[in-house]
C-alpha positions as CSV (number, residue, x, y, z in Angstrom):
1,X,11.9,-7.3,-8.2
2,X,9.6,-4.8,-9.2
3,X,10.7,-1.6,-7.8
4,X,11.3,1.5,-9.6
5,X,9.1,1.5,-12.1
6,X,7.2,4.8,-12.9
7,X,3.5,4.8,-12.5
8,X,1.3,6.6,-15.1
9,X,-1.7,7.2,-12.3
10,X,-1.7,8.8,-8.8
11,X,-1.6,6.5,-6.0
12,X,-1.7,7.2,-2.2
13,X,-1.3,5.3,0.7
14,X,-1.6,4.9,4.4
15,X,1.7,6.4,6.4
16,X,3.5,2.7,7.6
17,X,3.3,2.3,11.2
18,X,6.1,3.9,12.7
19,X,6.7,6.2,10.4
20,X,3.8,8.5,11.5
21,X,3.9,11.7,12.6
22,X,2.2,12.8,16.2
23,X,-1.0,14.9,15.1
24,X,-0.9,14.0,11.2
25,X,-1.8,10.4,11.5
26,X,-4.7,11.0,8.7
27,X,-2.0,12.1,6.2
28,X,-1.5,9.9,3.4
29,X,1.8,8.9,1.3
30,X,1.3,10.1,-2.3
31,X,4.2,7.0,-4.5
32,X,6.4,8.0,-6.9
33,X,7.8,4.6,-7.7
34,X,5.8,1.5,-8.1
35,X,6.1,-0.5,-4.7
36,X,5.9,-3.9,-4.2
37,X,2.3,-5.2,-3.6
38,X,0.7,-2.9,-5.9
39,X,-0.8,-5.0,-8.3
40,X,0.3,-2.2,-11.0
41,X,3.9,-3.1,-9.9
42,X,4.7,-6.1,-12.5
43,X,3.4,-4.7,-15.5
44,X,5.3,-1.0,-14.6
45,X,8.4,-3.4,-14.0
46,X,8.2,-5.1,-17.8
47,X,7.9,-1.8,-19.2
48,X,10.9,-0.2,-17.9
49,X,12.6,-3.3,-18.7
50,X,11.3,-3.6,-22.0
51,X,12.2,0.4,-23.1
52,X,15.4,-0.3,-21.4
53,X,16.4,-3.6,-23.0
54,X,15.2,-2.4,-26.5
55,X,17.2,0.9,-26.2
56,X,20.2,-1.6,-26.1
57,X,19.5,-2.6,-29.7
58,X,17.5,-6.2,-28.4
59,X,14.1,-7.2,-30.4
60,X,11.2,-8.5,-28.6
61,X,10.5,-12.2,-29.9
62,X,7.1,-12.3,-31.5
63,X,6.2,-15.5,-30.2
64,X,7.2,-15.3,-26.5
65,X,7.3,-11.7,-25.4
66,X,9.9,-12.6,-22.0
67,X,12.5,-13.2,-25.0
68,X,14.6,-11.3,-26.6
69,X,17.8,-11.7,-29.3
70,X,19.7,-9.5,-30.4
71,X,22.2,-10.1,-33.8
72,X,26.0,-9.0,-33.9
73,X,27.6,-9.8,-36.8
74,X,27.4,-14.1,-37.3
75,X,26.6,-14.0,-33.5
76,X,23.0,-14.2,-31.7
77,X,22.4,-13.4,-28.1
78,X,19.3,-14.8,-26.9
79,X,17.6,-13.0,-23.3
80,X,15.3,-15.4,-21.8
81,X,13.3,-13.6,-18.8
């Protein structure tokens, strides 16, 4: 679920077993993407969503920030996260 999202610091972390290299075992995997685990990862998620789904012409409810409407016309679409 929360993959992809960008992260705003640097963040390294141990080569996964297997994946290793004979001699470099000591070198480290610098992330690019948020990874599941990292306790940055949900927030990082939200915002991608939240730029995303706001680009698409949806407001942020005031009260409940996991819902969002959007008006067309006589028509109002509710998303409910």
């Amino acid at each position: 679920t929360f993959l992809h999202g960008d992260l705003e610091e640097e963040i390294y972390m141990k080569q996964p077993k297997g994946f290793a290299v004979k001699g470099k075992k000591e070198l480290v995997c610098k992330l690019k993407k948020s990874l599941y685990g990292l306790k940055q990862s949900p927030r990082m998620w939200y915002q991608k969503f939240d730029t995303f789904i706001r680009g698409l012409g949806f407001t942020r409810s005031k009260v409940d920030h996991f819902v969002y409407f959007k008006l067309i016309g006589d028509h109002v679409i509710y998303l409910v996260l």
